[in-house]
Phi, psi and omega in degrees: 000127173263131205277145199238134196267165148083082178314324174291294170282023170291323195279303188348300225270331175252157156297105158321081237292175188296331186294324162050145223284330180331312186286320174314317197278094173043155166194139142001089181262135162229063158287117187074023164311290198287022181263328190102317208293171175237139166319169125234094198282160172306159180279340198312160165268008202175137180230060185283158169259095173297097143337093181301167155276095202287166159276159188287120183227189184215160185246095174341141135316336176269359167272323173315307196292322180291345197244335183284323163320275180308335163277356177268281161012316174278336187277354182240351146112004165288077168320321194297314188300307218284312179298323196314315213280334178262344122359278176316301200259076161220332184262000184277304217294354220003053183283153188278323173295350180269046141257317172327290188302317177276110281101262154300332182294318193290318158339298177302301181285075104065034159309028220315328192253355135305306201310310184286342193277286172314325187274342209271342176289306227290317191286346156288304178283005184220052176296001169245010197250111177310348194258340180280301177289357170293294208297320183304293138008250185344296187243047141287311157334251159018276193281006154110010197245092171288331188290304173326299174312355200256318174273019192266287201304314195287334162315306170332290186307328189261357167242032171040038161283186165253089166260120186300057208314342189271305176334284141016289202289313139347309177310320199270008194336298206274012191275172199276212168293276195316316169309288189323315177286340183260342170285320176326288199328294180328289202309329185284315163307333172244024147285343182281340180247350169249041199283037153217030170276114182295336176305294215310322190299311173292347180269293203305326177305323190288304194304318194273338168280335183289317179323339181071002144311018169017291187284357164257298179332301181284008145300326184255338150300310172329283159338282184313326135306315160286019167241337167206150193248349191236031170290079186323289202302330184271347169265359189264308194271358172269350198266325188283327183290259192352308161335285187329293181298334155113018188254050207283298164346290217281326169297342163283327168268001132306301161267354183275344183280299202287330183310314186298320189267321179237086195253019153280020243202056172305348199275339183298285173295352174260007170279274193338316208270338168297278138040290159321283184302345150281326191258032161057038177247118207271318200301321159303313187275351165300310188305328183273326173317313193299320175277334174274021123308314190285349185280332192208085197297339164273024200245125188283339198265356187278323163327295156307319183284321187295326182277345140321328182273312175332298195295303212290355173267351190089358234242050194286358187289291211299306190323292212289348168276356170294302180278334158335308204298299187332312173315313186311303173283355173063020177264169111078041187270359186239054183238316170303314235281316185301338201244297172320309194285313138357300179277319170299324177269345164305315207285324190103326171246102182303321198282323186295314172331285177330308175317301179300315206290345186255046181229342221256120200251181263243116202151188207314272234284353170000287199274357176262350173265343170251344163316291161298334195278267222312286183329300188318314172329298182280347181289310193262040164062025173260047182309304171315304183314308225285310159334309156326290187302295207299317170272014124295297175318318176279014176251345183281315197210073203272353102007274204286003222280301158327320221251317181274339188287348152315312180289315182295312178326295183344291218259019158268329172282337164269001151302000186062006162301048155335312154311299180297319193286003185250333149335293163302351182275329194283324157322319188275321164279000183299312176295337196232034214320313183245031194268112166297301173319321173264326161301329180288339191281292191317298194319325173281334154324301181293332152327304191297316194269343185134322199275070194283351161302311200301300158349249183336324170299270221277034162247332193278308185299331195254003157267338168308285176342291200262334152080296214241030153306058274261300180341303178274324154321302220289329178309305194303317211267319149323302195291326179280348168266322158315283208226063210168155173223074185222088167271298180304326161300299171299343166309307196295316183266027118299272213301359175287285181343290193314307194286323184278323155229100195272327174317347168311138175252316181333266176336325176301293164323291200284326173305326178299317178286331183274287191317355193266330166261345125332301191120021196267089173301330182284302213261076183245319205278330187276339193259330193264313192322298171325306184282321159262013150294309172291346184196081208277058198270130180293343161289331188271318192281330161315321198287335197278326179285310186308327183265021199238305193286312183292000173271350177094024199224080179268351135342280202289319167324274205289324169323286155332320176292307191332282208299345178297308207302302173284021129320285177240083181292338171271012173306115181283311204280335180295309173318273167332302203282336177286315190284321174313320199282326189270344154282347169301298171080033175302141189297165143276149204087356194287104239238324182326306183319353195284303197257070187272128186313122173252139155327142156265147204315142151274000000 
């Protein structure tokens, strides 16, 4: 049978799949730009994998097909075939370059336990090759085996390689305290035998910042400046600490600095330019998008922070040619498609508006795109489309079904069609039996309406479902003290609520309130204080005036009320409850009075 030699020229003879080793190695993110926050992506600017020159060997023909299999496979964008197939044949041939490569592939696609599969063959066939024991290293992290990983790395260290301890250290974001303190622990034991090796000193660095130590991070970035002073990874982590630390000034003036002397360093500018963009100053950090745009005329996320600095700039021309550009590249579309709609109705043109929001297809901006096309709808008196539309979109996109069926409920209760809209719930929950978002939804509907058998069913059910659901204890346990004189049952569903979340200012309310219908006044008078410090809401103050007045201190009541009522001058229950209680005339102290009926949560 005849053999086809050289796994290296095999890749010649094919086209290198779309995904490309470039996209493997790092490439310039602004995620979570408009935020301020920073990742903690590598300081590095590029996380390339070198490609050795392997010698030349053979191939089986059923190795040939499969690895010509994956390579098409990639090219068609099945990542899953190319890995399955370089998976396999990296454990038949155990060649190093089919281990690599399946490697990067399972990298890319975020394939975390290939990833560990694959790195850990490459760096057995290859034991002298430092970037196979780096990548072996990360994700032995990653998968919690700190120790292995640490001794992948000393390897390194003993083949005088360059090993990235700060990389290393970047992998470990998501490990718990304890894993983090005991790799700290390592890293200090193999600083005792390196102590001016600067990865390991930056990687220790990373670790005491994910640790949320700062000010020892930012000790040993100094120490690292002050030995090179133009050490980029230690000016990228002292600038991102600095952030952090709310000293935003002095990190702007520090990277701005560091820009000027390395101003090929996209990672450098694009912290300066998140930095900007935290210290709201826009017109700067557009001018830095821009230049890491011309660096990198294709990187969709920079594309995105600029057209966003756009907006927020006023700027909608500029927006809306950013995101054009996005169409173009055929990324992140329905993220253009949602902004673009965004702009048209800013705009006036409504029917393009539209156009974009039913373009923008199922992903992040999804429910935010039907959200504004209905609102567009409805703007223009088209309830019936819109109603339309919406039940056709949940047979299109039975993924989202719940989520519009929220939405039409929404925009049928504020139109006051109560009837119909619990009609649709009952449609939704028929289909959706054990959607906690929607028995809750109904349930408080049903409260509006009246139907407190209904209620108490789809509040029981979603505590069958949730045991510790505080939200529906609490509802159950309010409504039955509120509007029942089944108090010790609602005590009971209160006060579970409360051991689960006592920090609740609602809950908080309903502990005040079922004690206020027991007749416990004091401490009814302590549970609602507490709830309207934290939460000065015109319903807690109804509750609060009310145990206020039956206590005799109806001053101290009507005060309170004033003041709520010019807060929320159209408040029904602040109204109702001063006039009852004051048509009432009750003596002081009079505890009957408690359980005298109040307006209910709306």
């Amino acid at each position: 049978m005849k053999e086809l030699k050289s796994f290296s020229l095999l890749l010649a003879r094919v086209s290198v799949f779309s995904l490309g080793l470039s996209a493997l190695g790092g490439c310039v993110t602004t995620q979570g730009i408009q935020s301020g926050q920073d990742s903690q992506e590598p300081l590095t600017d590029s996380v390339t994998i070198k490609v050795e020159k392997e010698p030349v060997r053979s191939f089986e023909p059923e190795t040939v097909y499969d690895l010509l299999v994956a390579e098409l496979g990639g090219q068609r964008k099945r990542y899953d075939l190319a890995l399955g197939n370089y998976l396999k044949q990296a454990h038949k041939t155990r060649d190093v370059g089919v281990a690599e490569r399946a490697y990067q592939i399972s990298m890319f696609i975020g394939a975390r336990q290939a990833s560990l599969d694959a790195a850990l063959l490459w760096a057995e066939l290859a034991p002298d090759d430092a970037h196979a024991l780096q990548a072996s290293a990360i994700e032995l992290v990653r998968d919690g085996q700190l120790d292995r990983a640490v001794d992948q790395m000393r390897k390194i260290l003993d083949l005088h390689g360059e090993a990235n301890f700060d990389f290393l250290a970047s992998s470990a974001a998501e490990l718990s305290d304890e894993d983090r303190d005991s790799l700290l622990k390592t890293f200090d034991t193999i600083l005792k035998e390196y102590p001016y090796h600067r990865s390991l000193m930056l990687g220790k660095a990373i670790l005491l910042q994910q640790a949320g130590r700062n000010d020892e991070a930012m000790l040993l970035c100094d120490q690292l400046l002050k030995r090179d002073p133009e050490y980029v990874k230690a000016l990228i982590l002292k600038g991102r600490i600095l952030n952090q630390l709310g000293r935003g000034e002095e990190a702007e003036q520090m990277l701005a600095d560091a820009v000027e002397l390395h101003p090929d360093r996209p990672r450098l500018r694009l912290l300066y330019a998140r930095v900007l963009v935290h210290l709201n100053k826009l017109d700067q950090a557009r001018i830095q998008f821009e230049e890491l745009l011309k660096q990198s005329p294709h990187d969709v996320e920079i594309l995105i922070s600029l057209a966003l600095i756009a907006l927020e700039n006023d700027m909608p021309d500029r927006a809306e040619t950013y995101f054009k550009r996005l169409l173009k590249l055929g990324q992140r579309k329905g993220t253009a498609y949602y902004y673009l709609g965004r702009i048209s109705e800013k705009k006036g043109n409504l029917k393009e508006a539209e156009t974009y929001f039913l373009n923008v297809p199922p992903g992040k901006e999804f429910m935010r795109a039907q959200v504004s096309l209905v609102q567009l709808m409805l703007s223009q008196g088209r309830l019936k489309d819109a109603r339309k539309y919406l039940g056709e979109a949940r047979n299109r996109y039975p993924i989202h079904a719940v989520q519009l069926y929220m939405l039409e409920t929404e925009i049928l209760t504020g139109a006051g069609e109560y009837n119909e809209a619990l009609g649709l719930f009952d449609a939704a929950v028929l289909r959706h039996p054990e959607n906690v978002n929607l028995l809750y939804a109904r349930a408080m509907l049903q409260e509006r309406l009246g139907k407190l058998e209904g209620l108490e069913k789809d509040l029981r059910t979603i505590i069958k479902l949730q045991p510790d659901n505080a939200a529906a204890l609490n509802a159950l346990g309010y409504t039955l003290a509120d509007r029942t004189d089944r108090y010790e049952e609602a005590r009971a569903l209160i006060e579970k609520a409360y051991s689960i979340d006592s920090d609740d200012p609602a809950i908080m309310d309903s502990m005040g309130w079922v004690n206020y219908r027991l007749g416990n006044l004091e401490a009814a008078l302590k549970y609602l204080k507490q709830a309207y410090e934290k939460f000065p809401d015109h319903e807690v103050a109804a509750h609060l005036g009310e145990v206020l007045w039956m206590m005799g201190r109806r001053d101290e009541a009507i005060a309170l009320w004033k003041e709520a009522l010019e807060k929320k001058p159209e408040s029904e229950i602040l109204r109702s409850t001063r006039e009852r209680l004051e048509k009432q005339a009750e003596p002081k102290g009079n505890s009957k009075a408690a359980s005298a009926p109040v307006a209910s949560r709306p």
